[in-house]
DRENDRENMI-768891 format. One record per residue (C-alpha): residue in one letter; x, z, y. Coordinates in steps of 0.05 Angstrom, whole numbers, m for minus. Each point is the difference from the previous one (the first is absolute). Example, Ala and Ser with C-alpha at 12.3 -4.5 7.8 and 13.67 -1.06 7.14 Angstrom:
% residues 2
<"A" <246 156 m90>>
<"S" <27 m13 69>>
***
This chain:
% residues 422
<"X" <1949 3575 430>>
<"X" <25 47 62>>
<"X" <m37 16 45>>
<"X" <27 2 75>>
<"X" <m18 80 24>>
<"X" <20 m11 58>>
<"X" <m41 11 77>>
<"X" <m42 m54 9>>
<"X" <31 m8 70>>
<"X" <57 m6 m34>>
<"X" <m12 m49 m40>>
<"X" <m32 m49 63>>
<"X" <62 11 37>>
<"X" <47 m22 m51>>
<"X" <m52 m68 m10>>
<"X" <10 m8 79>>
<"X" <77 4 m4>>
<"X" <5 m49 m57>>
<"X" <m42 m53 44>>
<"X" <30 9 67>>
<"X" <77 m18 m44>>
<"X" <m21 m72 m2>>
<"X" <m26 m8 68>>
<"X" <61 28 24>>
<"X" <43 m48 m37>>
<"X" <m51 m55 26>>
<"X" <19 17 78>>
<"X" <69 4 m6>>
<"X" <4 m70 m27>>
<"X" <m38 m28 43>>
<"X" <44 30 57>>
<"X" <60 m26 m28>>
<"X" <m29 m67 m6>>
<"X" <m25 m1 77>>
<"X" <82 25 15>>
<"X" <27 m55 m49>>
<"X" <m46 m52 39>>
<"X" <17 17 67>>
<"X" <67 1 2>>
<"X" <3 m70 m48>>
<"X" <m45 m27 59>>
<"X" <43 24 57>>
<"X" <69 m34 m26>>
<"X" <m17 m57 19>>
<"X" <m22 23 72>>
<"X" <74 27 3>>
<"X" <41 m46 m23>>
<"X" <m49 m50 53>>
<"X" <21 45 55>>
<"X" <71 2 m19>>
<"X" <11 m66 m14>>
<"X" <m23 m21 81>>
<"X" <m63 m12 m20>>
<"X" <5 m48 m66>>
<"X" <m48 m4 m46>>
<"X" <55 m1 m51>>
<"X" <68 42 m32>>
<"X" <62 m33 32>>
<"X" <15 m5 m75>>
<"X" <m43 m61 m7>>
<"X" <19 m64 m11>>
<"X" <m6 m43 53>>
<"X" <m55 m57 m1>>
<"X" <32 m65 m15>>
<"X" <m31 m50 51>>
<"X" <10 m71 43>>
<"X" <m6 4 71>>
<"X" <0 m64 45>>
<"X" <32 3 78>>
<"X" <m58 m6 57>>
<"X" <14 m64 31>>
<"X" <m25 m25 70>>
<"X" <m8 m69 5>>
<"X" <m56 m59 19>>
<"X" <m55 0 m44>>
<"X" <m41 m68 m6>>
<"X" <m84 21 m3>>
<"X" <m37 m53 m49>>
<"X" <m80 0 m15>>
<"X" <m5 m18 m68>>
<"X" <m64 m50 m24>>
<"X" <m25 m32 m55>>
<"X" <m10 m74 4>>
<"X" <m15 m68 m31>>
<"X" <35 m62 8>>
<"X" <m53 m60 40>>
<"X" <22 m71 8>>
<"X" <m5 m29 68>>
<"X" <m28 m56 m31>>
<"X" <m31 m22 m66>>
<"X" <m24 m70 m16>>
<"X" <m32 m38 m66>>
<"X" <21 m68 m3>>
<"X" <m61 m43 m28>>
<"X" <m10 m76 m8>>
<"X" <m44 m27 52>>
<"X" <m14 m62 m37>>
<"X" <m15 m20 m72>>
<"X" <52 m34 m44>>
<"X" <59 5 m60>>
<"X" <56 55 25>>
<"X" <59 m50 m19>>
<"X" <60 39 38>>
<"X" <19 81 8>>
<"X" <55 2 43>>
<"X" <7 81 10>>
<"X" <22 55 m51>>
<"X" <m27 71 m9>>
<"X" <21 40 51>>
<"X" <39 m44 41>>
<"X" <12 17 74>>
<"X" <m45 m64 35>>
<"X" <3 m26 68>>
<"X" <m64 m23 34>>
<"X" <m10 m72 m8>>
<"X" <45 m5 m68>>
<"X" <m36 m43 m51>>
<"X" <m28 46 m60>>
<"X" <m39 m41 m35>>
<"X" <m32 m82 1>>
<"X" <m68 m26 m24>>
<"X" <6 m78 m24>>
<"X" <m9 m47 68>>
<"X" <m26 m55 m19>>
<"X" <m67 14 5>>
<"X" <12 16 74>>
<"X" <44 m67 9>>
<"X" <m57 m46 m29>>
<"X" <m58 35 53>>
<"X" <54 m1 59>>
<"X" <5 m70 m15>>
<"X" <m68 m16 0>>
<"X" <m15 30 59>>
<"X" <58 m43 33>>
<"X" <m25 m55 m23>>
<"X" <m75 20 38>>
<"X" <33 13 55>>
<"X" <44 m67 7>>
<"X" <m63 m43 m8>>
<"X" <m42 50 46>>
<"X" <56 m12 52>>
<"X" <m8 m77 m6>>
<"X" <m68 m1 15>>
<"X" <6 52 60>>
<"X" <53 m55 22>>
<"X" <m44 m63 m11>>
<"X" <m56 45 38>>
<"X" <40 9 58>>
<"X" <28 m69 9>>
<"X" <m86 m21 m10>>
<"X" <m14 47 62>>
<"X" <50 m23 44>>
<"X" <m26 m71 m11>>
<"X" <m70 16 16>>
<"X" <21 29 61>>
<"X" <31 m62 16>>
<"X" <m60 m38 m12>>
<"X" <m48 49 33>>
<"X" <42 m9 63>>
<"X" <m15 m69 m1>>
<"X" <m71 3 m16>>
<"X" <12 m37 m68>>
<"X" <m31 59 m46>>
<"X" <m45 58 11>>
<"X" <13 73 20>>
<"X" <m40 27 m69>>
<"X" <59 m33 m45>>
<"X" <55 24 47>>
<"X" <m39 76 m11>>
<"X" <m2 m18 m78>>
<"X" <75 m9 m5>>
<"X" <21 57 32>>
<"X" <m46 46 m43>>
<"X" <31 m43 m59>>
<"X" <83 15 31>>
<"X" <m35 76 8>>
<"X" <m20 11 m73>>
<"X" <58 m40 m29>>
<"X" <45 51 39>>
<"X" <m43 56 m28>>
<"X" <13 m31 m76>>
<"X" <74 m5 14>>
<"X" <1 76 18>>
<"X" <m35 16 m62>>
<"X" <58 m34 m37>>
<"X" <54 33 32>>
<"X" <m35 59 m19>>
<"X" <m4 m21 m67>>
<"X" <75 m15 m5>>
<"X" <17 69 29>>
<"X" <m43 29 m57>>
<"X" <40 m36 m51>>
<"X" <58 16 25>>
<"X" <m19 72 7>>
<"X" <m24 m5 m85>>
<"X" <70 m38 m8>>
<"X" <35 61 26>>
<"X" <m38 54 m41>>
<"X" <28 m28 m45>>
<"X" <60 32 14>>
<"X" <m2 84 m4>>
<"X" <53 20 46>>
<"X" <13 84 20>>
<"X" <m43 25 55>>
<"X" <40 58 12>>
<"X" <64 24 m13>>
<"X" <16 53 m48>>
<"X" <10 13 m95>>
<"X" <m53 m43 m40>>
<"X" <m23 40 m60>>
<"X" <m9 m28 m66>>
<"X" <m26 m79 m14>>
<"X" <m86 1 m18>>
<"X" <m1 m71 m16>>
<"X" <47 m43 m39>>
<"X" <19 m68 13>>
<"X" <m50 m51 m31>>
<"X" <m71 35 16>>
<"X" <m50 m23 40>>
<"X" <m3 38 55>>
<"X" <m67 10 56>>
<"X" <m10 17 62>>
<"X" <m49 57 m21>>
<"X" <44 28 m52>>
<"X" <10 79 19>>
<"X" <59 20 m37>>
<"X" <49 m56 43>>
<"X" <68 m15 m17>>
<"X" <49 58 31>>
<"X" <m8 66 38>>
<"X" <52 m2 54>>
<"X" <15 63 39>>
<"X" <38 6 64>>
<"X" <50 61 m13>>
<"X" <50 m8 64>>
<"X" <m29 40 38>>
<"X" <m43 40 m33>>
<"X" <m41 72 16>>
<"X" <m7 61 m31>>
<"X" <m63 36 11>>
<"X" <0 69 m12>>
<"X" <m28 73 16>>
<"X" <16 57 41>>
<"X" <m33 67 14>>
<"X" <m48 3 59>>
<"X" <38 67 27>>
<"X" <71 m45 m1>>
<"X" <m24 m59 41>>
<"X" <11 28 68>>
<"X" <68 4 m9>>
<"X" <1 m82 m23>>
<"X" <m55 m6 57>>
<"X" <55 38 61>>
<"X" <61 m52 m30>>
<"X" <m48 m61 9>>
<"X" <m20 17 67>>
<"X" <76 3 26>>
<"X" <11 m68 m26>>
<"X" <49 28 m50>>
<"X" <11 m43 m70>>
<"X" <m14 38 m54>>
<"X" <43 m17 m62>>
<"X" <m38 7 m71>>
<"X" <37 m13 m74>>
<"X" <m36 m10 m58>>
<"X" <20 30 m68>>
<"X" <m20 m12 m73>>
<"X" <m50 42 m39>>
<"X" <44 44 m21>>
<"X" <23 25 75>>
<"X" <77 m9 m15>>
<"X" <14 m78 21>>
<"X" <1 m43 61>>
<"X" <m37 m52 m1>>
<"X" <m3 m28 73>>
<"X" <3 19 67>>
<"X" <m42 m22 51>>
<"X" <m49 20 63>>
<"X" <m66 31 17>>
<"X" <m46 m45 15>>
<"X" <m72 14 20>>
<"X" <m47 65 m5>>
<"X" <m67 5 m34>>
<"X" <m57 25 53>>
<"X" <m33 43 m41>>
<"X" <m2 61 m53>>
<"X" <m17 m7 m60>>
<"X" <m43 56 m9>>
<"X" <7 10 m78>>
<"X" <71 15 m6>>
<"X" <17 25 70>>
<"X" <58 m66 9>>
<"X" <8 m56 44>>
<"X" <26 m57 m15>>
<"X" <62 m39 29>>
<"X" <26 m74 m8>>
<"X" <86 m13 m1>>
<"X" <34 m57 m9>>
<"X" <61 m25 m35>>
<"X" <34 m61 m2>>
<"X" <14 5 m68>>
<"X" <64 m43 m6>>
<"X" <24 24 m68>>
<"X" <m77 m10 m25>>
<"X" <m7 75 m27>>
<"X" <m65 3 13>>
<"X" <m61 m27 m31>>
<"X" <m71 m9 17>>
<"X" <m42 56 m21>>
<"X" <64 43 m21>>
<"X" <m1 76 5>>
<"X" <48 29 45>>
<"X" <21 65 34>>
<"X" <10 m3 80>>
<"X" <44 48 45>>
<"X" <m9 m8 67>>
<"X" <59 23 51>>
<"X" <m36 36 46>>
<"X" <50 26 45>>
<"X" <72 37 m5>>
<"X" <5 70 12>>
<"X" <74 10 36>>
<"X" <50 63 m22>>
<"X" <m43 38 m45>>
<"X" <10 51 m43>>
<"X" <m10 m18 m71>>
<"X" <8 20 m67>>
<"X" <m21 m20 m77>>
<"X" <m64 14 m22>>
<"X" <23 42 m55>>
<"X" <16 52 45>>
<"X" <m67 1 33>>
<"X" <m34 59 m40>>
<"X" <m78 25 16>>
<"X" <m40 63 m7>>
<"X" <m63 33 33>>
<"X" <34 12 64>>
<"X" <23 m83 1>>
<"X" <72 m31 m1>>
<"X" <66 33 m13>>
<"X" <75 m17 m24>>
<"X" <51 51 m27>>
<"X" <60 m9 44>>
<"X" <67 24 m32>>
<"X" <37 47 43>>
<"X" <76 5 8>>
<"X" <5 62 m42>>
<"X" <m43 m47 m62>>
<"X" <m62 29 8>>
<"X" <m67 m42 16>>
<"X" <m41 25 56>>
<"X" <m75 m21 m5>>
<"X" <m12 m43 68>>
<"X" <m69 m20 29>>
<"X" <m3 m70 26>>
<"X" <m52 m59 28>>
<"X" <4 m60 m27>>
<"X" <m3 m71 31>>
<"X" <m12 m69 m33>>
<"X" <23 m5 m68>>
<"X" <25 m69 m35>>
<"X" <18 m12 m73>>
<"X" <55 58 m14>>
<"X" <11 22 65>>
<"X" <m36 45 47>>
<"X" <m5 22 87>>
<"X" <17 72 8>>
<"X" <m28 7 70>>
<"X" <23 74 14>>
<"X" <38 66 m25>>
<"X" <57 m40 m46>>
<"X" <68 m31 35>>
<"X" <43 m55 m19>>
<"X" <59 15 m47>>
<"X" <m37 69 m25>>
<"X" <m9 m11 m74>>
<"X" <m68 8 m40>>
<"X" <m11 7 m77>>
<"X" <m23 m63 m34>>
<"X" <3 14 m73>>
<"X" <m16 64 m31>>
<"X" <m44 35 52>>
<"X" <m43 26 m58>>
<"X" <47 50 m19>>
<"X" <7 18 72>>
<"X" <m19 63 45>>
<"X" <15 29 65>>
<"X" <76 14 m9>>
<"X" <18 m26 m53>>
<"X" <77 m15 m20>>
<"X" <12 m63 m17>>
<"X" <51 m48 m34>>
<"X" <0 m73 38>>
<"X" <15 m51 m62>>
<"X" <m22 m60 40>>
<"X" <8 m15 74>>
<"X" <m31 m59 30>>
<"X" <m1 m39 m57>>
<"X" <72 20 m29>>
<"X" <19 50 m45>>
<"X" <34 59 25>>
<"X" <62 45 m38>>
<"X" <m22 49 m45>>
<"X" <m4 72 28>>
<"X" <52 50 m4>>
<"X" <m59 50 m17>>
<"X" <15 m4 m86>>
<"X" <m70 24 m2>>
<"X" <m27 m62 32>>
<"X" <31 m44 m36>>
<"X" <m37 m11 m74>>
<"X" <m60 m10 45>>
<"X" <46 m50 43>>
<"X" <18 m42 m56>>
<"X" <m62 7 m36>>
<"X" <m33 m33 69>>
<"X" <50 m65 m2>>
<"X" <m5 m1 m78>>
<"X" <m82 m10 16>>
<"X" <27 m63 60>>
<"X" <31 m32 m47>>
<"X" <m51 m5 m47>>
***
């Protein structure tokens, strides 16, 4: 083993050489790094500023998208409800006497007139008492007449002294209650009549009779609770449903100027037509639970859509909005600062514009300010969108448009229809 004779200053000096090597090599790569970085970071800067601003190389491909035209036209305002179909009328039809049900003369659902015959209890029970109580009443009316003819005779007599006031007095108290029995007879009749004509159930209201209770050949009561048929009137017939408290002024201003206000009624699903009809009446107060009102329309219900107790959507025309601006709302796009639309410029570049919005119905929505008729806004593919981007129009309202020149566009083009079709 050597031994190192060297100064022991040496010797530190060398030991301080060999470590500062490393850290040398440690700075220098770090400083390259920090170079490499910055200028990476800065390319981008430069080609922004050279390009006019773009957040992109003019060497992209364009972002294939479908714009629709900005149109200005009327735009009909409707308050949509929920709502429940309500009979005007609904009426059990019982038996109001007791007897065999020997006749049905009306099938399910069958569209009755009031008055028309449904259904008949056996008579003859009601013939034999209406009989009987003719017959009291003939032989009550003979002895009212033999009374009578009595009274006038004692008068007779009592004018010539030949009989004495008390039996002219009796007679007429006997005319008096004879007349009294006769009355009770007529009565009588009228009551069997009345029992003869029960007899017969006839419609008391217009309107579809649901399904038969009873069957021909029961006994039937006058206290039975389940009756023979449900008839409900359906022409007219309302629809009561609900709107938000904060959307009733607007119902409450057309009501006060007298103006009709035209309501349709559509199925569950939101899609069909059922009827159209009128609004009716207003409920007076709040309820309090679900922050609603409730309103009444009616429909005459000629086709016989609707059905008692039948879900159904309501829109209400509230008023028409004249030469608006208007667009899909596809286009309508939102962030933290609110509404905006990419318009496409003439050069086919999208320029992100601010706007404030109006009423919106089903696909289409009131651009109140900052867009014009005939500009064009993006409608499909504004996720792939930024503040001036290029981009390749494959649809235009509604139609497809001829590929691009640009060859670079075009996979994405076709890729785009290719994805349409399927």
């Amino acid at each position: 083993m050597t031994q190192d004779n060297r100064h022991p200053s040496l010797l530190l000096a060398g030991r301080r050489r060999a470590f500062a090597l490393p850290g040398s090599l440690l700075v220098l790569t770090m400083i390259a790094a920090g170079f490499y970085f910055q200028h990476s970071v800065a390319a981008p800067e430069a080609k922004l500023s050279s390009s006019g601003g773009r957040g992109h190389d003019e060497h992209d491909a364009p972002t294939v998208v479908a714009v629709e035209t900005v149109a200005q036209a009327d735009f009909p305002v409707y308050l949509n409800g929920l709502g429940t179909v309500t009979a005007l009328r609904t009426v059990t039809v019982r038996p109001r006497v007791d007897g065999e049900l020997v006749r049905v003369a009306f099938s399910e659902g069958q569209m009755i007139k009031a008055g028309e015959l449904l259904a008949e209890i056996d008579p003859r029970p009601f013939q034999v008492l209406l009989q009987q109580a003719e017959g009291q009443l003939l032989r009550d009316e003979a002895l009212l007449k033999n009374a009578r003819i009595d009274h006038e005779r004692y008068l007779t007599l009592l004018e010539q002294d030949s009989i004495s006031a008390q039996q002219t007095v009796t007679q007429e108290s006997q005319v008096k209650q004879y007349q009294g029995t006769v009355e009770m007879d007529k009565a009588q009749v009228n009551n069997a009549k009345l029992q003869l004509s029960y007899a017969r159930l006839t419609a008391p209201i217009s309107g579809r009779a649901g399904l038969r209770r009873i069957d021909q050949g029961n006994i039937v009561h006058a206290n039975d609770t389940d009756g023979l048929v449900v008839i409900t009137q359906l022409q007219p017939v309302s629809v009561v449903f609900t709107l938000p408290e904060d959307k009733v002024q607007a119902v409450i201003q057309r009501r006060h100027a007298k103006e009709p206000v035209s309501v349709a009624a559509y199925d569950r699903a939101g899609k069909t037509q059922l009827a159209e009809g009128k609004l009716l009446a207003i409920d007076n107060q709040i309820d309090p639970s679900t922050g609603t009102l409730k309103l009444k329309a009616q429909f005459d219900n000629s086709e016989n859509t609707l059905f008692a107790n039948q879900f159904v959507n309501i829109k209400m025309h509230l008023e028409t909005l004249r030469g608006v601006t208007q667009v899909s709302s596809a286009a309508i796009q939102h962030d933290t600062q609110g509404a905006f639309v990419y318009v496409v410029n003439p050069e086919k570049t999208v320029q992100l514009r601010r706007v404030t919005l109006g009423p919106i119905e089903a696909d289409k929505a009131v651009v109140l300010s900052n867009l014009a008729a005939n500009e064009m806004v993006v409608v499909e593919g504004t996720d792939r969108l930024r503040v001036g981007s290029r981009v390749d129009i494959a649809e235009k309202d509604g139609l497809a448009v001829a590929a691009s020149p640009d060859t670079s566009a075009k996979p994405e083009a076709k890729l785009r229809k290719r994805d349409q079709r399927s």
